[in-house]
N, CA, C and O of each residue as an XYZ file, in Angstrom:
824
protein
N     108.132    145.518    105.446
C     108.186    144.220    106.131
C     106.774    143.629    106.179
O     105.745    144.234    106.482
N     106.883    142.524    105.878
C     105.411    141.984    105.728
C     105.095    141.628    107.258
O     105.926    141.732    108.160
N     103.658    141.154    107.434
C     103.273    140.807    108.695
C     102.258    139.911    109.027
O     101.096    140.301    108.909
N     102.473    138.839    109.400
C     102.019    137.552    109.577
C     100.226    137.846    109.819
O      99.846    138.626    110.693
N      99.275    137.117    108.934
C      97.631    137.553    109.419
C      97.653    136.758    110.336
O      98.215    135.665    110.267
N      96.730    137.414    111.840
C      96.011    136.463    112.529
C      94.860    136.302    112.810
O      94.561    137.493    112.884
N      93.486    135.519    113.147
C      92.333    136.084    113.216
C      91.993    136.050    114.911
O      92.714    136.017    115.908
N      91.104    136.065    114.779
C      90.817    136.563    116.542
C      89.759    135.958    116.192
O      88.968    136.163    115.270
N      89.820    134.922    117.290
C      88.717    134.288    118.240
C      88.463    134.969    120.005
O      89.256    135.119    120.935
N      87.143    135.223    119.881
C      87.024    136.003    121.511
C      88.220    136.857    121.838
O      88.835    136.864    122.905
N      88.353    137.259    121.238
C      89.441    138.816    121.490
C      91.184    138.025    121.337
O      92.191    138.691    121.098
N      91.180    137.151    121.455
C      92.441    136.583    121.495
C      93.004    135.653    119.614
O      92.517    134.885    118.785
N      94.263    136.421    119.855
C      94.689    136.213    118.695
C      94.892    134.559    117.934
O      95.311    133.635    118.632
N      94.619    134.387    116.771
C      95.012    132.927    116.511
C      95.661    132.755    115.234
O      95.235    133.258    114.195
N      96.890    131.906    115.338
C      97.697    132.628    113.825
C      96.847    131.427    112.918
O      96.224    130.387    113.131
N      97.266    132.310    111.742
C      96.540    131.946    110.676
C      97.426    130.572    110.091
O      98.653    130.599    109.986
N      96.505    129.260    109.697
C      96.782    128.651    108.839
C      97.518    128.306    107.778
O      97.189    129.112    106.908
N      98.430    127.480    107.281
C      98.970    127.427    105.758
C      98.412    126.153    105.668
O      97.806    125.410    106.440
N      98.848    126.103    104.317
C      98.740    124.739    103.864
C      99.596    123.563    104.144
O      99.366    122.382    103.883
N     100.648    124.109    104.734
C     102.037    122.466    104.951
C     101.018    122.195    106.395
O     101.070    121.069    106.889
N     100.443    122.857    106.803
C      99.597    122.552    108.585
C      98.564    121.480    108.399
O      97.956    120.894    109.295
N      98.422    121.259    106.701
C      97.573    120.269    106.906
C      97.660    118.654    106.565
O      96.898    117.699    106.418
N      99.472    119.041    106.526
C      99.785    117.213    105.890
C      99.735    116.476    106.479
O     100.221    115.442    106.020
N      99.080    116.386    108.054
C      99.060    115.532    108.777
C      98.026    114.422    107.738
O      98.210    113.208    107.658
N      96.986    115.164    107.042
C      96.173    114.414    106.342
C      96.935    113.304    105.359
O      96.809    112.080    105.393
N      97.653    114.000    104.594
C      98.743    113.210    103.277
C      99.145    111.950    104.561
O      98.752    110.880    104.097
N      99.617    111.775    105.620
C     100.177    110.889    106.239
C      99.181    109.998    106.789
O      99.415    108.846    107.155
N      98.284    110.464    106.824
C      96.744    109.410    107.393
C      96.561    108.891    106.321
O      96.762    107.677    106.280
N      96.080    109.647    104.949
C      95.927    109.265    103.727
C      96.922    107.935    103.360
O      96.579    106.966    102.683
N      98.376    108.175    104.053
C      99.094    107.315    103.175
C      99.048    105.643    103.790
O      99.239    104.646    103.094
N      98.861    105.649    104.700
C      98.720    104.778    105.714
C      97.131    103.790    105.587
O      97.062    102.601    105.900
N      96.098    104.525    105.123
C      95.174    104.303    104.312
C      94.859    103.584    103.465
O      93.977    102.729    103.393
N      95.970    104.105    102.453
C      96.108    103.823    101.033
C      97.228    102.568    100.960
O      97.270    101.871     99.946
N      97.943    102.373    101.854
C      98.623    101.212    101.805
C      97.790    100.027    102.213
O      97.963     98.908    101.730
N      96.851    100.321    103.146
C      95.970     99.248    103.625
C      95.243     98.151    102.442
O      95.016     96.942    102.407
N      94.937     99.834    101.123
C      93.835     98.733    100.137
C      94.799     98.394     98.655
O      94.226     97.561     97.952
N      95.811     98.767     98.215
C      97.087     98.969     97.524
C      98.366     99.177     97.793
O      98.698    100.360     97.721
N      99.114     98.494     98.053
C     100.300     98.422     98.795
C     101.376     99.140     98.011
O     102.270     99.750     98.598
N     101.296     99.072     96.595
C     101.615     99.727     95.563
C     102.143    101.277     96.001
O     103.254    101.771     95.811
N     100.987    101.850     96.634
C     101.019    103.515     97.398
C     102.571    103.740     98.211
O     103.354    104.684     98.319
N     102.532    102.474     98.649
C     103.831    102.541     99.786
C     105.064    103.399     99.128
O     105.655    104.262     99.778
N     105.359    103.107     97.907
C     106.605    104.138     97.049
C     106.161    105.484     97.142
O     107.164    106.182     97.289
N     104.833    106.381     97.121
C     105.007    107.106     97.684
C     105.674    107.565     98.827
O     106.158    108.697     98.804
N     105.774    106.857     99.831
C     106.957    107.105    100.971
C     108.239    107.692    100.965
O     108.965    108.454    101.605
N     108.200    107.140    100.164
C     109.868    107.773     99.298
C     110.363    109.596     99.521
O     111.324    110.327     99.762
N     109.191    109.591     99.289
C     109.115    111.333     99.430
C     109.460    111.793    100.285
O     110.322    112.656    100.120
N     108.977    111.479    101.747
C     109.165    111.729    103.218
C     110.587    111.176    103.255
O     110.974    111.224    104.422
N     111.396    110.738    102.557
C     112.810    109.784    103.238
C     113.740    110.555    102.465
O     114.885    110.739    102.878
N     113.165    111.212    100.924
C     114.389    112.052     99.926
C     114.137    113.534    100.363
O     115.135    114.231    100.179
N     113.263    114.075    100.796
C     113.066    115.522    100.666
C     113.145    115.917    102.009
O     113.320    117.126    101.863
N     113.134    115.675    103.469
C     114.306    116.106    104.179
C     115.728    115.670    103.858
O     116.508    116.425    104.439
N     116.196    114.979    103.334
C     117.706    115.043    103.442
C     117.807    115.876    102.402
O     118.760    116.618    102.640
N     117.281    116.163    101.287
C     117.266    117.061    100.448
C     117.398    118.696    101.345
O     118.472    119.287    101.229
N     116.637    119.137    101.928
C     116.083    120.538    102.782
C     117.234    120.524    103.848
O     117.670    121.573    104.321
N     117.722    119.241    104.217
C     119.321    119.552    104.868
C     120.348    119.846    104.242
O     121.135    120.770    104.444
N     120.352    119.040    103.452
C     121.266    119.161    102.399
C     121.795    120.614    101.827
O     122.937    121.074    101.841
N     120.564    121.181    101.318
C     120.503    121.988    100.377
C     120.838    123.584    101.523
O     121.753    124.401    101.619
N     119.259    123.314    102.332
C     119.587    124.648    103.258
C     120.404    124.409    104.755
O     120.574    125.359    105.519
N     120.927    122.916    105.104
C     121.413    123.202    105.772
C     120.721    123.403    107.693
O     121.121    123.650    108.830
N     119.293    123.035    106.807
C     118.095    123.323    108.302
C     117.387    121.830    108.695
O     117.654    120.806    108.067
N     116.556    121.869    109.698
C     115.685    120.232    109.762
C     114.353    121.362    109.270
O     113.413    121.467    110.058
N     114.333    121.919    108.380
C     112.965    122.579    107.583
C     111.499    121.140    107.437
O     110.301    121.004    107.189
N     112.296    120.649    107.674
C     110.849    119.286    107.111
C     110.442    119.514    108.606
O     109.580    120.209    109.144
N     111.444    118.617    109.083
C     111.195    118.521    110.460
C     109.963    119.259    111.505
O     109.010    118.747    112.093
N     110.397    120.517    111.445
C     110.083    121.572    111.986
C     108.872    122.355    111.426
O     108.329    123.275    112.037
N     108.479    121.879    110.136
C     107.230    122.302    109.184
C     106.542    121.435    108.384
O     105.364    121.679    108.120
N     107.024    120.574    108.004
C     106.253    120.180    107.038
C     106.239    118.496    107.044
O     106.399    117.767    106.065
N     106.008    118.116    108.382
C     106.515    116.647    109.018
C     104.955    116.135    108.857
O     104.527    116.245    110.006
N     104.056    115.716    108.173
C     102.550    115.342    108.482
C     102.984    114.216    109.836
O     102.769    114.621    110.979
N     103.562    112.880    109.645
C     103.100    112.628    110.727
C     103.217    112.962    112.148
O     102.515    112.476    113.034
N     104.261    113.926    112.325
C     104.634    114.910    113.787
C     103.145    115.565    113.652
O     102.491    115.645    114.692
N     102.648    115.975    112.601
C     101.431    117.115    112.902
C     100.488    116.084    113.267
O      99.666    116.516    114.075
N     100.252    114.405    112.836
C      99.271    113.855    113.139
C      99.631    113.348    114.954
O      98.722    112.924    115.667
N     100.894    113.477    115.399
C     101.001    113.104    116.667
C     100.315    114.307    118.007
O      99.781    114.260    119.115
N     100.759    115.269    117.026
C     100.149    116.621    117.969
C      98.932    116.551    118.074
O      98.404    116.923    119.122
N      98.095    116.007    116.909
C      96.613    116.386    116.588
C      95.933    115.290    117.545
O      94.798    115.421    118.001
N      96.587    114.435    117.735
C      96.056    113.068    118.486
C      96.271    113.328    119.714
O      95.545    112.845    120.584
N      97.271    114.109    119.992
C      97.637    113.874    121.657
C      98.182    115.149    121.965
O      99.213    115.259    122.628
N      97.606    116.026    121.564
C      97.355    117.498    121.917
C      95.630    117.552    121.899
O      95.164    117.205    122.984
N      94.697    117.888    120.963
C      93.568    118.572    120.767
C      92.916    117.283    121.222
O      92.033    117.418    122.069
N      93.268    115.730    120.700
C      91.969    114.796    121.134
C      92.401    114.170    122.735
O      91.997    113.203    123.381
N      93.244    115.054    122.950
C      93.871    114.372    124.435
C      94.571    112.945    124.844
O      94.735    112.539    125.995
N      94.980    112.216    123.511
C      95.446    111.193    124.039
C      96.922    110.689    124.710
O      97.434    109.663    125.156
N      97.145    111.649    124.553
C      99.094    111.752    125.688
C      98.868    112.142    126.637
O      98.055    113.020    126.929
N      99.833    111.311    127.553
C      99.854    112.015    128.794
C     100.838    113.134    129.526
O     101.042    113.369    130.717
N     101.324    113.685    128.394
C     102.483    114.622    128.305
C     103.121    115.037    129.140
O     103.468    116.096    129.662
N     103.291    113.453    129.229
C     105.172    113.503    130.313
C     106.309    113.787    129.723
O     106.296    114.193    128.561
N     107.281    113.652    130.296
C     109.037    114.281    129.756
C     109.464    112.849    129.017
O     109.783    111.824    129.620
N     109.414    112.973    127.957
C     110.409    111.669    127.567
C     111.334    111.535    128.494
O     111.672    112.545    129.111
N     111.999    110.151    128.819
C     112.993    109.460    129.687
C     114.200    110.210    128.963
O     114.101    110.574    127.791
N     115.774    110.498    130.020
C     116.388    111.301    130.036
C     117.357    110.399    128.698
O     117.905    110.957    127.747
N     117.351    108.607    129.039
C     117.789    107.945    128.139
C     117.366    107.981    126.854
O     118.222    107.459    126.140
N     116.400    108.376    126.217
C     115.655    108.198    125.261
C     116.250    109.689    124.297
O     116.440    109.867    123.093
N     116.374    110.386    125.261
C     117.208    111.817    124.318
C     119.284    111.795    123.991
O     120.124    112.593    123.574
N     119.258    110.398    124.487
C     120.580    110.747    124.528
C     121.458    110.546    123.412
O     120.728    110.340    122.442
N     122.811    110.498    123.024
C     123.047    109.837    122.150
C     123.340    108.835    121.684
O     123.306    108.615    120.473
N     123.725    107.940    122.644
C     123.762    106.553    122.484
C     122.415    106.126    122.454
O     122.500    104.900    122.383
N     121.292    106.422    122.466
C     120.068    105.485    121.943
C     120.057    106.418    120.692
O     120.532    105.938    119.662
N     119.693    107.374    120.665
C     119.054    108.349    119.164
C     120.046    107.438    118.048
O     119.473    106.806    117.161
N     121.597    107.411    118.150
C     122.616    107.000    117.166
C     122.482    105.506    117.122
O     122.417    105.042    115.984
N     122.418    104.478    118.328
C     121.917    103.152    118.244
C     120.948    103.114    117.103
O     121.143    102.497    116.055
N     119.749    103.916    117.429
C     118.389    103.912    117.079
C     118.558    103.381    115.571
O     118.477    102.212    115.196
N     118.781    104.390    114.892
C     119.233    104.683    114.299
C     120.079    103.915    113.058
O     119.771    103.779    111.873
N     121.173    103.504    113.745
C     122.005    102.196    113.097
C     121.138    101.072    112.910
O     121.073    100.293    111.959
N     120.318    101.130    114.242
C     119.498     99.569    113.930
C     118.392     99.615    112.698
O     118.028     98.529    112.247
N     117.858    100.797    112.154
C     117.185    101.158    111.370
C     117.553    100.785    110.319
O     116.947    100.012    109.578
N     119.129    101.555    110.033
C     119.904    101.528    108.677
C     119.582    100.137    108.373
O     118.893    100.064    107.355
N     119.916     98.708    109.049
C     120.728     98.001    109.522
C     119.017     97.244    108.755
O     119.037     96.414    107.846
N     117.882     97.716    109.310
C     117.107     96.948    108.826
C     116.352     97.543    107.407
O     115.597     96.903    106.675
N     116.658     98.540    107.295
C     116.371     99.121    105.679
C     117.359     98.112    104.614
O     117.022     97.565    103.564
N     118.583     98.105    105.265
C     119.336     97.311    104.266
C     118.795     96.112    104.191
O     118.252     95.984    103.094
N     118.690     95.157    104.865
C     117.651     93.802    104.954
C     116.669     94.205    104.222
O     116.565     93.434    103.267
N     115.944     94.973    104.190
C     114.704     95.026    103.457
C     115.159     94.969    101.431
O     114.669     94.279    100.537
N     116.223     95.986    101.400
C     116.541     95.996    100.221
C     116.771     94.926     99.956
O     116.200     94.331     99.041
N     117.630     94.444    100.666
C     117.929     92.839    100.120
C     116.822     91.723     99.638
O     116.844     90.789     98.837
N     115.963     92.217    100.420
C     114.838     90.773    100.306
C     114.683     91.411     98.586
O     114.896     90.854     97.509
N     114.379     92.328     98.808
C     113.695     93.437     97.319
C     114.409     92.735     96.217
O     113.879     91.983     95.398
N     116.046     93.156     96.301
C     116.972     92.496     95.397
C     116.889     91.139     94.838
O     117.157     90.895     93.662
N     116.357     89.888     96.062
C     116.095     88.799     96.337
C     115.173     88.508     94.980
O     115.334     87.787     93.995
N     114.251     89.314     95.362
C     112.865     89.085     94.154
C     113.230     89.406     93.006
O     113.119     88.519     92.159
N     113.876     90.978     92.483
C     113.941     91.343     91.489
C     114.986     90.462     90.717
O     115.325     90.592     89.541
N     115.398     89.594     91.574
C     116.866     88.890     90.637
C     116.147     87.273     90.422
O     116.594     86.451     89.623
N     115.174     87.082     91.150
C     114.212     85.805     91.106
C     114.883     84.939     91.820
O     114.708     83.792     91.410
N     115.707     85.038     92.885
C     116.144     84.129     93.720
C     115.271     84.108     95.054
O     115.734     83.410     95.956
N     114.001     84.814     95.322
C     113.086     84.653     95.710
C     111.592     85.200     95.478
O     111.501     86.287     94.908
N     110.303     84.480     95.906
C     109.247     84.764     96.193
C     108.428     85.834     96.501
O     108.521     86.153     97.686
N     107.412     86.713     95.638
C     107.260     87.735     96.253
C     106.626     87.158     97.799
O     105.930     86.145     97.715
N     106.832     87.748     99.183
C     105.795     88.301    100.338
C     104.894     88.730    100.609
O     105.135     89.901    100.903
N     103.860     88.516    100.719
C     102.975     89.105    100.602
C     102.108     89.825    101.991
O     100.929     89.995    102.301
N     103.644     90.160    102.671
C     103.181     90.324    104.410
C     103.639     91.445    104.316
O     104.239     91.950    103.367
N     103.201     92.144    105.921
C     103.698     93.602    106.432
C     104.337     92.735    107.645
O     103.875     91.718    108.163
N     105.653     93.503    107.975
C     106.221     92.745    109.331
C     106.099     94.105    110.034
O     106.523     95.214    109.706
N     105.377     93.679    111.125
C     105.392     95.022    112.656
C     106.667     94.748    113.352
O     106.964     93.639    113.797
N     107.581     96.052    113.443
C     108.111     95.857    114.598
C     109.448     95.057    114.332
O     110.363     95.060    115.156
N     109.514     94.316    113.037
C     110.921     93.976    112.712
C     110.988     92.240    113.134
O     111.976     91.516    113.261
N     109.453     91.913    113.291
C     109.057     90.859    114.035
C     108.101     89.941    113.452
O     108.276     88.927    112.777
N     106.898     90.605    113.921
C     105.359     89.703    113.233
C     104.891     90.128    112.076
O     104.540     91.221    111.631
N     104.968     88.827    111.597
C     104.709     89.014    110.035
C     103.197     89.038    109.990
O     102.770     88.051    110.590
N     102.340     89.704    109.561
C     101.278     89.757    109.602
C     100.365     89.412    107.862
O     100.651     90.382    107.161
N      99.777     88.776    107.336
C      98.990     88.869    105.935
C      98.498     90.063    105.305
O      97.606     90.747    105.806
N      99.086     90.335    104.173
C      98.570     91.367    103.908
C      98.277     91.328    102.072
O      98.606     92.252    101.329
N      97.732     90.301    101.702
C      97.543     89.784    100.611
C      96.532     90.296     99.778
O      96.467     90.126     98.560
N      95.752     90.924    100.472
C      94.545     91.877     99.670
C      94.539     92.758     99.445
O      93.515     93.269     98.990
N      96.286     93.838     99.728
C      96.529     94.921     99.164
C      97.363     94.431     98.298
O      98.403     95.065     98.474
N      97.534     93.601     97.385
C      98.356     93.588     96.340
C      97.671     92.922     94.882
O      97.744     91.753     94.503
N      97.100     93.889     94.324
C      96.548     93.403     92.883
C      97.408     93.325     91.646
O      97.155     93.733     90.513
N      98.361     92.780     92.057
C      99.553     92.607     90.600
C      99.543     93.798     89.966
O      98.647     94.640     90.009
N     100.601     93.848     89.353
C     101.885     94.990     88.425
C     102.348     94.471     87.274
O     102.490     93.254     87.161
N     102.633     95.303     86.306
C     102.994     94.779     84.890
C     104.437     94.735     85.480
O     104.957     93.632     85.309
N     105.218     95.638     86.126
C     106.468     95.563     86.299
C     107.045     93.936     87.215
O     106.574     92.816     87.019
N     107.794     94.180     87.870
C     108.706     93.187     88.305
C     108.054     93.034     89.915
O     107.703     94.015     90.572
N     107.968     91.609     90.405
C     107.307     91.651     91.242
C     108.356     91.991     92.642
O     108.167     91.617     93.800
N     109.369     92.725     92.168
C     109.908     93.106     93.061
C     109.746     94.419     93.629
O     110.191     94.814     94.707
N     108.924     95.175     92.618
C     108.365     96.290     93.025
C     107.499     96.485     93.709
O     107.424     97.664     94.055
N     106.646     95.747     94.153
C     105.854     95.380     95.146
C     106.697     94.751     96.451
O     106.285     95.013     97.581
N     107.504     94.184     96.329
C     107.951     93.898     97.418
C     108.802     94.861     98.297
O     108.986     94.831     99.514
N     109.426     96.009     97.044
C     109.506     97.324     98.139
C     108.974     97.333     98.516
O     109.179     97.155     99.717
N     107.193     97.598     97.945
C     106.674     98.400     98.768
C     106.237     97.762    100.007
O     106.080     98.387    101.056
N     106.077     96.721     99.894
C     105.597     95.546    101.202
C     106.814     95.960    102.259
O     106.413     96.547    103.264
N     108.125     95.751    102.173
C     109.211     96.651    103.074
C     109.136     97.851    103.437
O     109.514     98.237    104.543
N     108.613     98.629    102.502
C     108.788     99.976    103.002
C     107.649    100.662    103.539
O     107.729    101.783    104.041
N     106.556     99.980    103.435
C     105.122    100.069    104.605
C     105.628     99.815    105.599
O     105.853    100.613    106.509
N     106.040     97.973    105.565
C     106.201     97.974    106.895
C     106.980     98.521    107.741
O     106.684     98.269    108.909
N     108.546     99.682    107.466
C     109.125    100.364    108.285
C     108.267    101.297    108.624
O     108.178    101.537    109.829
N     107.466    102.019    107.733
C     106.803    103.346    108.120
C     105.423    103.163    109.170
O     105.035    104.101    109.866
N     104.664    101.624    109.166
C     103.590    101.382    109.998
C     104.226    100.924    111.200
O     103.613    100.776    112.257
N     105.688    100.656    111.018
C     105.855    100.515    112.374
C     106.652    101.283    113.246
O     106.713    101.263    114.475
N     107.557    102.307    111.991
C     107.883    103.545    113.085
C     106.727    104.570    113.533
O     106.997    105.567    114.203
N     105.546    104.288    113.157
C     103.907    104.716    113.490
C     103.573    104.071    114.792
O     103.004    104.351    115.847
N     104.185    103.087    114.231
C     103.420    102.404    116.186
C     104.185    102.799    117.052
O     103.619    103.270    118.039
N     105.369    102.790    117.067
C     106.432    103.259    117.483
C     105.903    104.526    118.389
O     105.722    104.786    119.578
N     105.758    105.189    117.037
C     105.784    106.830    117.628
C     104.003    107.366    118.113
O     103.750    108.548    117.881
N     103.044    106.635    118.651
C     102.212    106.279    118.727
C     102.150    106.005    120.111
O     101.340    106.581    120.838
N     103.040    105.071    120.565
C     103.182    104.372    121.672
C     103.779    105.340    122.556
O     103.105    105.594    123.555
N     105.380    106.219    122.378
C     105.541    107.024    122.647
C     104.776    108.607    122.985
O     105.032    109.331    123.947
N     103.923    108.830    122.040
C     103.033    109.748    122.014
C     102.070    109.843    122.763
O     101.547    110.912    123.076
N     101.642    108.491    123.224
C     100.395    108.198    124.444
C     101.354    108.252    125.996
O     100.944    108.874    126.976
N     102.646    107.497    125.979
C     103.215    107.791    127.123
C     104.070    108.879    127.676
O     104.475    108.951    128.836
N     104.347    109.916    126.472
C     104.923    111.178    126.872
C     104.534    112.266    126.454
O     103.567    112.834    126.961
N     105.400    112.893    125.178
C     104.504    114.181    125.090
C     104.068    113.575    123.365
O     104.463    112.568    122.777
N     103.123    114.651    122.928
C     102.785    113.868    121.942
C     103.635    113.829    120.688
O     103.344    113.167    119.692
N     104.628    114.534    120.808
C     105.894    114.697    119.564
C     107.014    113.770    119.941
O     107.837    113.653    119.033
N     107.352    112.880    121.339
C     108.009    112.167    121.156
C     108.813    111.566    119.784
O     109.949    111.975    119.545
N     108.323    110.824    119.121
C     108.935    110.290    118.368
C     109.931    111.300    117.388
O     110.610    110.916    116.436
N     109.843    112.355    117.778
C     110.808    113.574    116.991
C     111.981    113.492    117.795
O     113.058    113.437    117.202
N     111.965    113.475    118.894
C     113.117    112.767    119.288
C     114.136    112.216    118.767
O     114.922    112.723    117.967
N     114.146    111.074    119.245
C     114.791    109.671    118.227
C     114.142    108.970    116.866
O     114.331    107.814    116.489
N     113.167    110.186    116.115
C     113.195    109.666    114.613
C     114.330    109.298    113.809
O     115.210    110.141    113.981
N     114.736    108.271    112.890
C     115.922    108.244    112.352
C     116.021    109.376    111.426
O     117.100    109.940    111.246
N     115.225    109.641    110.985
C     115.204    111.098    109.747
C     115.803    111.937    110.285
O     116.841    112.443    109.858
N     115.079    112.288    111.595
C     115.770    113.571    112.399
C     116.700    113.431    112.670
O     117.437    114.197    112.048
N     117.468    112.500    113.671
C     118.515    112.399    113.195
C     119.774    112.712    112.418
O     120.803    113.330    112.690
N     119.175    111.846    110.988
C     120.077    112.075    109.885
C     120.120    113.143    109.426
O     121.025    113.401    108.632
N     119.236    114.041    109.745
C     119.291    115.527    109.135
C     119.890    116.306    110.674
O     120.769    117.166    110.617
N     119.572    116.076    111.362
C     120.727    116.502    112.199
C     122.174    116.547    111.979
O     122.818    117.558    111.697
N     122.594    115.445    112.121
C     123.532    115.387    111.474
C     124.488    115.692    110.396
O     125.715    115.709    110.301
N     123.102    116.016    109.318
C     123.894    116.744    108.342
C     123.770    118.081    108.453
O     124.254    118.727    107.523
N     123.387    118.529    109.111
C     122.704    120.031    109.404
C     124.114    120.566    110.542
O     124.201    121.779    110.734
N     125.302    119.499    111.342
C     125.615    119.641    112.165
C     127.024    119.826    111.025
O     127.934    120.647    111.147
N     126.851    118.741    109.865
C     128.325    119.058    109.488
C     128.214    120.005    108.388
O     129.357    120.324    108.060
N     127.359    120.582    107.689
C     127.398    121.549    107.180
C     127.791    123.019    107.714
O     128.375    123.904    107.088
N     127.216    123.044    109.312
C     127.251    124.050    109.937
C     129.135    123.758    110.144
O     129.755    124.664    109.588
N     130.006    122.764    110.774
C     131.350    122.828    111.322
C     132.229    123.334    109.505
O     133.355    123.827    109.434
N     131.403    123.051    108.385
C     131.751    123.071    106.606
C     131.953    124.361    106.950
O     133.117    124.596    106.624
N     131.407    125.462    107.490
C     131.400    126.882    107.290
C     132.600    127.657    108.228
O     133.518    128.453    108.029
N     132.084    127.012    109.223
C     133.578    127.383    110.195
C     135.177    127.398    109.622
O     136.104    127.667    110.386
């Protein structure tokens, strides 16, 4: 049986490091990188196919629970630099009528987003050249976009699909300063959805 290394600081044990402990970086990075190339934003993609994939497949929230960078960047902020005040999330906020609301309203605006996408790629509209916070304020964001040989609708994913991810950031940000700092694991829609499938795979076996 193998056995986990730990090292010892002042006599007290400290488990050792991997590498998924450090994707909080990949998620700072990505957030970054959308700022000066908006282009980056399809990277995102990754974080949205490969937990439902790891549910899917094993049946677990494995992302979730390991390999979530921005959950690790919420801990790192409001665990070690102290910025939460690590209260109990509200009893409403865990329940299921908000998590499943949550949720729907998400779907609800991913599909809108595709649409605009569709909009462009079919030339019945304009690329955007904004990030919308919040499902709301459209903000300029014209100096991360240095043209594409492809279709300028590919950019306009990505202009949609920043702006869900910078603003389920603020989101979970906001939460993170007023409760504990993993809030937003909560009522993430990902989590969620891999809940969910993690729930009917498990009743599949029964």
């Amino acid at each position: 049986m193998s056995r986990q290394r730990h090292r010892s600081e002042g006599g007290v044990p400290v488990k050792q490091k991997h590498w998924y402990d450090y994707l909080w970086i990949v998620s700072a990075a990505y957030l970054i990188l959308g700022f000066f190339n908006i282009l980056f934003a399809w990277l995102g993609l990754l974080c949205f196919f490969i937990p439902l994939i790891i549910a899917l497949v094993n049946g677990t929230k494995g992302y979730c629970n390991r390999y979530c960078g921005r959950g690790q960047l919420f801990s790192l902020l409001g665990g070690r630099f102290g910025l939460s005040r690590k209260k109990d999330i509200p009893a409403w906020m865990k329940s299921k009528v908000f998590r499943y609301g949550f949720l729907l309203f998400f779907l609800v605006m991913f599909l809108q987003m595709l649409l605009n996408t569709w909009l462009v790629f079919a030339g019945e509209r304009t690329l955007r050249q904004t990030v919308t916070l919040l499902w709301t304020f459209k903000l300029p964001w014209h100096w991360a976009y240095h043209g594409t040989l492809l279709s300028p609708g590919t950019a306009q994913f990505a202009f949609g699909f920043y702006s869900i991810i910078l603003t389920s950031t603020i989101l979970g940000l906001a939460t993170m300063i007023l409760f504990k700092p993993r809030s937003w694991c909560v009522y993430c829609p990902m989590g969620t959805m891999t809940q969910l499938i993690c729930k009917g795979k498990a009743r599949g076996k029964d």
